[in-house]
VORO-241620 format. One record per residue (C-alpha): x, y, z. Coordinates in steps of 0.1 Angstrom, whole numbers, padded with zeros to 4 digits, always signed. Layout:
<nodes>
XYZ ...
</nodes>
This chain:
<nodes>
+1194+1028+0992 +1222+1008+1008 +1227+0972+1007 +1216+0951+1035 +1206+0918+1047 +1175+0915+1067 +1169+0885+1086 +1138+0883+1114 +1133+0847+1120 +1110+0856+1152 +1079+0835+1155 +1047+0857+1167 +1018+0846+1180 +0995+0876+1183 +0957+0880+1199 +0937+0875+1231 +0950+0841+1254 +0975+0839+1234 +1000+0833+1265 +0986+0801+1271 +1005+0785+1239 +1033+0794+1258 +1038+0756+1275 +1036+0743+1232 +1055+0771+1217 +1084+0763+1241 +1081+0728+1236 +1080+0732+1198 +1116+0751+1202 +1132+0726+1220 +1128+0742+1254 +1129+0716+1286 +1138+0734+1317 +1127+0769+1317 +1138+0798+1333 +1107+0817+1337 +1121+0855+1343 +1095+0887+1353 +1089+0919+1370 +1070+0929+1398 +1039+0916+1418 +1017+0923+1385 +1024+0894+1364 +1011+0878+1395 +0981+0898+1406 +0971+0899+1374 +0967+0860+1367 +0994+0859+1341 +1022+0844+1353 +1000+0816+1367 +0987+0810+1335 +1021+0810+1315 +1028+0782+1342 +0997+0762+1339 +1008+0763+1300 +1041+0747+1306 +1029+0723+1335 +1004+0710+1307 +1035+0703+1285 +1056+0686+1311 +1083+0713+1311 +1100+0720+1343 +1105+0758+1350 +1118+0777+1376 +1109+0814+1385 +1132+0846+1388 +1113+0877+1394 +1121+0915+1405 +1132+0931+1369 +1130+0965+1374 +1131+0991+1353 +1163+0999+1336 +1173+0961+1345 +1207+0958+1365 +1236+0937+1362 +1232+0929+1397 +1201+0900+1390 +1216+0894+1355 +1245+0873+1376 +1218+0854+1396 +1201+0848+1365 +1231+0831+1354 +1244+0813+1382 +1211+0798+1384 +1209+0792+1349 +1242+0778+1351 +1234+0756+1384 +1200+0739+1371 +1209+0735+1337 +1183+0755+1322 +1180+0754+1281 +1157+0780+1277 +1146+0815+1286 +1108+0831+1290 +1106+0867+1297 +1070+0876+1309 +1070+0912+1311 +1076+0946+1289 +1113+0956+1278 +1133+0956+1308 +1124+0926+1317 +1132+0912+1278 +1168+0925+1279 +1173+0913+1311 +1163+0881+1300 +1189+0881+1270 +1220+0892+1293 +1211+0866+1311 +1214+0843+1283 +1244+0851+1267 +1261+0853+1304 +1247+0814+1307 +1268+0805+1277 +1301+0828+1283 +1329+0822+1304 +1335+0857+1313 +1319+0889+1324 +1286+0894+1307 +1293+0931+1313 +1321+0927+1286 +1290+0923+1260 +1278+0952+1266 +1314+0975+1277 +1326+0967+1239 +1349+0940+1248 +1333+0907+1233 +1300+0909+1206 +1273+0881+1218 +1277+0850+1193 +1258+0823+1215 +1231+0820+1236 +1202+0801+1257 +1169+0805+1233 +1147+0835+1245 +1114+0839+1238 +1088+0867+1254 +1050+0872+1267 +1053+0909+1262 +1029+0929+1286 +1044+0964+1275 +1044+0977+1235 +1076+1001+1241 +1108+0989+1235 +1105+0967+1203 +1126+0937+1224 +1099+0912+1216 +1117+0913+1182 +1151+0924+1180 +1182+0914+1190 +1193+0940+1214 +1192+0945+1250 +1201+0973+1274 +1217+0966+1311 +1222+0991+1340 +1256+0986+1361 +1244+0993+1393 +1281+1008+1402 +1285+1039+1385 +1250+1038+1368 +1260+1032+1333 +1235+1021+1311 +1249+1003+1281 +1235+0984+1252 +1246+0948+1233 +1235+0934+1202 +1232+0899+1187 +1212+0878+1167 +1218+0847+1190 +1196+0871+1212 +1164+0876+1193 +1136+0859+1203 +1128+0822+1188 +1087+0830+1194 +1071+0864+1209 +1035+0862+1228 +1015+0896+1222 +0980+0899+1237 +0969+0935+1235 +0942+0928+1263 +0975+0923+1291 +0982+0961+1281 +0949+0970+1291 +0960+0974+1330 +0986+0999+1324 +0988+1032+1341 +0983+1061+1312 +1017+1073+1323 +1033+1038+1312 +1012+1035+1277 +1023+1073+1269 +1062+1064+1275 +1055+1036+1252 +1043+1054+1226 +1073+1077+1231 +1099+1049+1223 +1081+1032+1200 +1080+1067+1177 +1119+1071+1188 +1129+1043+1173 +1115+1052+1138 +1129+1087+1144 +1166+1073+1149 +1157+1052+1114 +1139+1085+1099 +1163+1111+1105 +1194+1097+1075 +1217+1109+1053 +1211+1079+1025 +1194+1091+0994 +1164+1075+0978 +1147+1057+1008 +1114+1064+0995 +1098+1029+1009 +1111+1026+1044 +1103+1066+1047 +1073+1055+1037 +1071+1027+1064 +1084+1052+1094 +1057+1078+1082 +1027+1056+1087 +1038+1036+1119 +1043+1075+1130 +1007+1086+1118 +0994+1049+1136 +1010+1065+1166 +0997+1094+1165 +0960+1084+1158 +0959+1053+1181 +0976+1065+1213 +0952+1095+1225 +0923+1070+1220 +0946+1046+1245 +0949+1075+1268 +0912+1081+1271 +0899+1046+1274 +0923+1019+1288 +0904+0992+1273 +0904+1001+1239 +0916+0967+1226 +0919+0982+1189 +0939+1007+1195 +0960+0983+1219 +0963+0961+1189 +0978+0989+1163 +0999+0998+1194 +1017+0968+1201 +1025+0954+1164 +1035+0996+1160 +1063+0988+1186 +1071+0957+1177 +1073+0973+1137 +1094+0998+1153 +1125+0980+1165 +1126+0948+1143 +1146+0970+1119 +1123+0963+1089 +1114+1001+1087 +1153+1011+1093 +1170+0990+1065 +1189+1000+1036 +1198+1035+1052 +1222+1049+1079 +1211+1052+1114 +1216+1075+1139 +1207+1066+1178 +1225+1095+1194 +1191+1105+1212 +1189+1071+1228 +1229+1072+1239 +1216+1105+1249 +1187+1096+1274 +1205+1065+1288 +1227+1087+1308 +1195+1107+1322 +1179+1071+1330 +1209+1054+1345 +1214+1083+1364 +1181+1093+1376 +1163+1057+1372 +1137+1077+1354 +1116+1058+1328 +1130+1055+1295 +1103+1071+1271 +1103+1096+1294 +1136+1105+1288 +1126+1102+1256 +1108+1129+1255 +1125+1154+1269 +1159+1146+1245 +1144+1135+1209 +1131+1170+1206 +1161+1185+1221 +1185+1168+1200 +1161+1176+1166 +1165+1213+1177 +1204+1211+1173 +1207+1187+1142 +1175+1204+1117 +1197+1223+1100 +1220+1192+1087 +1194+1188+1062 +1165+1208+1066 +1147+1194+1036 +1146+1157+1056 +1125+1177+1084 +1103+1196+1066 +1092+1162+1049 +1090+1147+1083 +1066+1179+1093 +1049+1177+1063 +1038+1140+1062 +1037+1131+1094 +1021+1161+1110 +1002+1174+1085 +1022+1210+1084 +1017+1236+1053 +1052+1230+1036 +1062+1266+1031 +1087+1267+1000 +1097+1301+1005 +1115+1291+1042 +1114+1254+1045 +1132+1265+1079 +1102+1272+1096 +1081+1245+1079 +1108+1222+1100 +1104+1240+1132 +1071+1234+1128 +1074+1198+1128 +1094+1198+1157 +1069+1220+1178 +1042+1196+1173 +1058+1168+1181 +1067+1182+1216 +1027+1195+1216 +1015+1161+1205 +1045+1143+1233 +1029+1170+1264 +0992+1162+1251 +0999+1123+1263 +1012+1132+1296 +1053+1139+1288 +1080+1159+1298 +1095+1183+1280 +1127+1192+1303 +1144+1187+1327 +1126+1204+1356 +1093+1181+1348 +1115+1148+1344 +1134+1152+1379 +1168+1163+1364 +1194+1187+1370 +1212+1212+1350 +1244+1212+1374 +1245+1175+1359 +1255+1181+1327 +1292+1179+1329 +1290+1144+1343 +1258+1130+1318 +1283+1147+1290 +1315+1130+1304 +1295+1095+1309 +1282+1091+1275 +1320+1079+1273 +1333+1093+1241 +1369+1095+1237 +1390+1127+1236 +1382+1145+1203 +1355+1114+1195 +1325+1113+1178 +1293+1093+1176 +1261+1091+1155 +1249+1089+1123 +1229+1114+1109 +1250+1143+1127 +1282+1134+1145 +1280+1148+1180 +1310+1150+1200 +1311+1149+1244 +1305+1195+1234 +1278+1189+1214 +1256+1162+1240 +1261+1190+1266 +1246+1216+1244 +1219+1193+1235 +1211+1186+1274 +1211+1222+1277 +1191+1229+1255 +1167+1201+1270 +1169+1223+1307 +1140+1244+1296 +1128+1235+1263 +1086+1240+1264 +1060+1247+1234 
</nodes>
């Protein structure tokens, strides 16, 4: 196991009505004028965002509101979040919504603070060291924003999807109510489920030895996955099953089942070209690349895989050719990804194979560069892995 340091200080306030402590929580981190920042008309229909203001109003807090996140947020409403953030002197930041609306929220408030581009946070050029305070009602468990400190921005001019991280960004407090999950479309819970498992795959899938107790930990938030979402899928209002869902993601992405070890991430650099070009949604990307990319890398260390088949989905480990005990593994994940309502390639997410070239060229590795942990890909390899992604099935 590697060294680390691990340091989580999110506050989370989990259960049903929980998003009407919203008006205390932010007054109990120092919050005063709020920037209340969310999605579409649901948050509205729905009663929410009426009763995250009712919260605040009770405390005496000013707000005001920015809506229209969209999915795979764009750099074009993070600069009006900012100038008005800038212009009303706002000192704090409440995302109501699912992860888009999160990272949003924190490019907003590291742009509040910078005198620059905020684009330069997440181009490579400058590394996020202050902020506005953030905090989250999260309405989606997918992208494990609610409690870590990344975020990922869309540039609406060449559709480049890019990622910053930054402790200054993580949230001071996180809402989660399972019940505000409950009105999701079953295409929307099962891309979800598909990033939250990502994210312990890119932690999984390592080259450090002797990571026996955060294997441990990815294996079982897998297994939760794997045994909560179906029941999701078949009844909406399964508030259990929302429940193991929602801490799952959050579990996910925190990084307290990814420390100690090398990561890898290349199957989210991946699928951010096919979302920022397409728009399409994120876990469904997800889906169609994960798999891809585990085809191309299993033989790195095929011994890591056939563990991963053999704990997490149950496979017969076959000592005699842990090959196909690995192969296994990966054909039931695709099974178990198609049985929730997935993609699988590119012909059932909307892309195109004549694309390649460009998604290759935009991932934006230098001449003769590589990237990754587990396996270092280079600009060859991620078109070979979005070919093989064209017509990959079960």
């Amino acid at each position: 196991m590697d060294n680390f340091t691990f340091y989580s200080p999110t506050k989370f306030v989990f259960g049903k009505n929980t998003e009407k402590e919203a008006g205390s929580l932010v007054k109990e981190f120092g919050g005063s004028k709020v920037l209340i920042h969310f999605g579409g008309g649901s948050a509205k229909k729905s009663g929410l965002l009426d009763r995250v203001k009712k919260s605040l109003q009770a405390k005496k807090i000013e707000f005001i509101e920015l809506g229209g996140v969209h999915p795979n947020p764009l750099d074009t409403l993070v600069y009006k979040g900012i100038e008005i953030c800038k212009k009303e002197g706002i000192d704090f930041i409440l995302a109501v919504g699912g992860g888009s609306v999160i990272d949003s929220a924190k490019a907003i408030a590291i742009g509040a603070l910078y005198d620059g581009d905020f684009w330069d946070f997440y181009s490579g050029k400058a590394s996020p060291k202050k902020a506005i305070p953030v905090a989250t009602v999260l309405t989606i468990a997918a992208a494990g924003s609610e409690g870590s400190g990344d975020s990922v921005i869309t540039k609406e001019k060449g559709m480049l999807k890019r990622a910053t991280s930054g402790e200054c960004i993580r949230p001071r407090f996180s809402i989660l109510n399972p019940a505000l999950t409950q009105t999701l479309p079953a295409f929307q819970t099962a891309c979800g489920a598909t990033d939250i498992m990502a994210h312990v795959c890119e932690r999984y899938f390592t080259n450090t030895k002797n990571v026996e107790t955060t294997d441990r930990l990815c294996e079982a938030v897998l297994q939760a996955m794997i045994n909560e979402t179906p029941k999701v899928i078949a009844d909406p209002n399964n508030y259990d099953a929302r429940a193991n869902i929602m801490w799952a993601g959050m579990v996910a992405h925190n990084n307290i089942v990814g420390v100690g070890r090398e990561q890898d991430w290349n199957s989210h650099g991946i699928e951010h070209e096919l979302s920022g070009l397409y728009d399409c949604a994120h876990g469904a990307g997800l889906a169609v690349i994960m798999p891809a990319w585990m085809d191309f890398v299993y033989k790195h260390d095929v011994m890591r895989f056939a563990q991963w088949a053999t704990r997490v989905w149950g496979c017969k480990m076959d000592f005699s050719n842990p090959e196909a005990t690995a192969k296994e593994g990966i054909k039931r994940f695709r099974l178990f990804l198609k049985s929730i309502g997935m993609p699988l390639n590119f012909a059932e997410l909307g892309a195109k194979e004549k694309d390649i070239p460009k998604l290759a060229k935009n991932f934006g590795l230098p001449k003769g560069g590589r990237t990754g942990g587990f396996v270092k890909l280079s600009t060859d390899d991620i078109a070979k892995i979005y070919k093989i992604a064209v017509s990959a099935s079960v």
